[in-house]
C-alpha atoms as a printed R data frame, in Angstrom:
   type eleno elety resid chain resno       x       y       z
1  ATOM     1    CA   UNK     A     1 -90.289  75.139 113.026
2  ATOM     2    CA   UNK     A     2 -91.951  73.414 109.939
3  ATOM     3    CA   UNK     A     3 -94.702  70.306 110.998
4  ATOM     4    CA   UNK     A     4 -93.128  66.887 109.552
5  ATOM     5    CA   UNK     A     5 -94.757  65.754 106.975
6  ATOM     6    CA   UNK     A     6 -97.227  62.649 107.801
7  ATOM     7    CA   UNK     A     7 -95.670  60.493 105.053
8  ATOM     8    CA   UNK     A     8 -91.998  60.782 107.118
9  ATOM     9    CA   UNK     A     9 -93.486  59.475 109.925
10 ATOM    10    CA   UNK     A    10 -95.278  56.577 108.501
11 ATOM    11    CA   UNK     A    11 -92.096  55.566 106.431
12 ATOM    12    CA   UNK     A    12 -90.069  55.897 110.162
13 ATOM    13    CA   UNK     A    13 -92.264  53.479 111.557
14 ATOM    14    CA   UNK     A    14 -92.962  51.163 108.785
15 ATOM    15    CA   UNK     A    15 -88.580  50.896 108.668
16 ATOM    16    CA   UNK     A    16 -88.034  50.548 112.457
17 ATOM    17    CA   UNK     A    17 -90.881  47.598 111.983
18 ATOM    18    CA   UNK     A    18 -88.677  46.066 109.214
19 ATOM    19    CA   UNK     A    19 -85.359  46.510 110.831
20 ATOM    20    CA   UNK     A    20 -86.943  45.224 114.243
21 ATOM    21    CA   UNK     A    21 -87.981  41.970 112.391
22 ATOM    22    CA   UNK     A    22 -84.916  41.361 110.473
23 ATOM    23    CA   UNK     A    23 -82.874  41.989 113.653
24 ATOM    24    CA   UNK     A    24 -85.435  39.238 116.066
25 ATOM    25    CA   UNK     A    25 -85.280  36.635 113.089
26 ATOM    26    CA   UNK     A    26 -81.260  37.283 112.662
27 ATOM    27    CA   UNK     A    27 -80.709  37.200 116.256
28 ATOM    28    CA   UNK     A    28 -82.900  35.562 118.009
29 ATOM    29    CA   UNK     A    29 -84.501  32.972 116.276
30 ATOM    30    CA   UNK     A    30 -80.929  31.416 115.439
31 ATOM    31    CA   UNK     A    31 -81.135  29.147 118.417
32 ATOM    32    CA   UNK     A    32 -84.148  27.991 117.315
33 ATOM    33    CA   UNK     A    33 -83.182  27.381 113.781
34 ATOM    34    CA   UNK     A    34 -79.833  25.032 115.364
35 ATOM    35    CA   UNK     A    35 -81.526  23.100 117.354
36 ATOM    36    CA   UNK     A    36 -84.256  22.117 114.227
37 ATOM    37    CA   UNK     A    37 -81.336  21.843 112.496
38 ATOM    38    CA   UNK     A    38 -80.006  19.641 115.149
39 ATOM    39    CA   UNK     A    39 -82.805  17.633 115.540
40 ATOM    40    CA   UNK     A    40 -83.224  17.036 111.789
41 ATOM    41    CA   UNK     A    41 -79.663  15.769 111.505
42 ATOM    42    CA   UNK     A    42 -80.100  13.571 114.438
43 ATOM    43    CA   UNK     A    43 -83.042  11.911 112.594
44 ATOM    44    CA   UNK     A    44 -81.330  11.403 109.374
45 ATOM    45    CA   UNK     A    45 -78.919   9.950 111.155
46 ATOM    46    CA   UNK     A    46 -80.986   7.365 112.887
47 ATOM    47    CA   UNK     A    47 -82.680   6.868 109.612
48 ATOM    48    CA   UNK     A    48 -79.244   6.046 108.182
49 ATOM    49    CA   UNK     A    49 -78.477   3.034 110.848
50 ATOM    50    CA   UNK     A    50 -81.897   1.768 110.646
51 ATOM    51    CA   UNK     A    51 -80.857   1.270 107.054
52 ATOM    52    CA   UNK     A    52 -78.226  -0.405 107.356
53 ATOM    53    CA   UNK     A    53 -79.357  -2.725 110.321
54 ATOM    54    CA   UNK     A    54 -82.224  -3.247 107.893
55 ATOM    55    CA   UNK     A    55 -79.945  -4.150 105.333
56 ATOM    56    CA   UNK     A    56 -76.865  -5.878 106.851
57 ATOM    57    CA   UNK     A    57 -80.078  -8.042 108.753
58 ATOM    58    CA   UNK     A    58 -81.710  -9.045 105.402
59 ATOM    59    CA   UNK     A    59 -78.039 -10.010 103.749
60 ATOM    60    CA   UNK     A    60 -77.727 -12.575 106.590
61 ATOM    61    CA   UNK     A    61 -80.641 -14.144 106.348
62 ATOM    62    CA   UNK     A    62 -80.499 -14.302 102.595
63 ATOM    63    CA   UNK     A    63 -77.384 -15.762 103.078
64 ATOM    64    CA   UNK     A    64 -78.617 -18.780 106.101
């Protein structure tokens, strides 16, 4: 039985690191990327009806 060569071995391990990422940050992470994702829309949204209270309050008392 022939040794493996040492370049095989290091190109096994150097893959299985790079699947093993791509596989935690596909998987895993997702929840974490929702729930920014989440939070970010929430905060637009707030941003959005501070707006228009902003707005709809300056209107009526440019209009007094």
């Amino acid at each position: 039985m022939r040794p493996v060569p040492l370049f095989f071995i290091v190109a096994s391990v150097a893959l299985a690191l790079v699947l093993g990422v791509v596989v935690y940050l596909t998987f895993f992470q997702e929840t974490t990327i929702k729930s920014d994702l989440r939070e970010l829309r929430n905060d637009v949204r707030d941003g959005v009806h501070d707006a228009y209270d902003a707005t709809k309050d300056a209107v009526k008392d440019a209009t007094k």
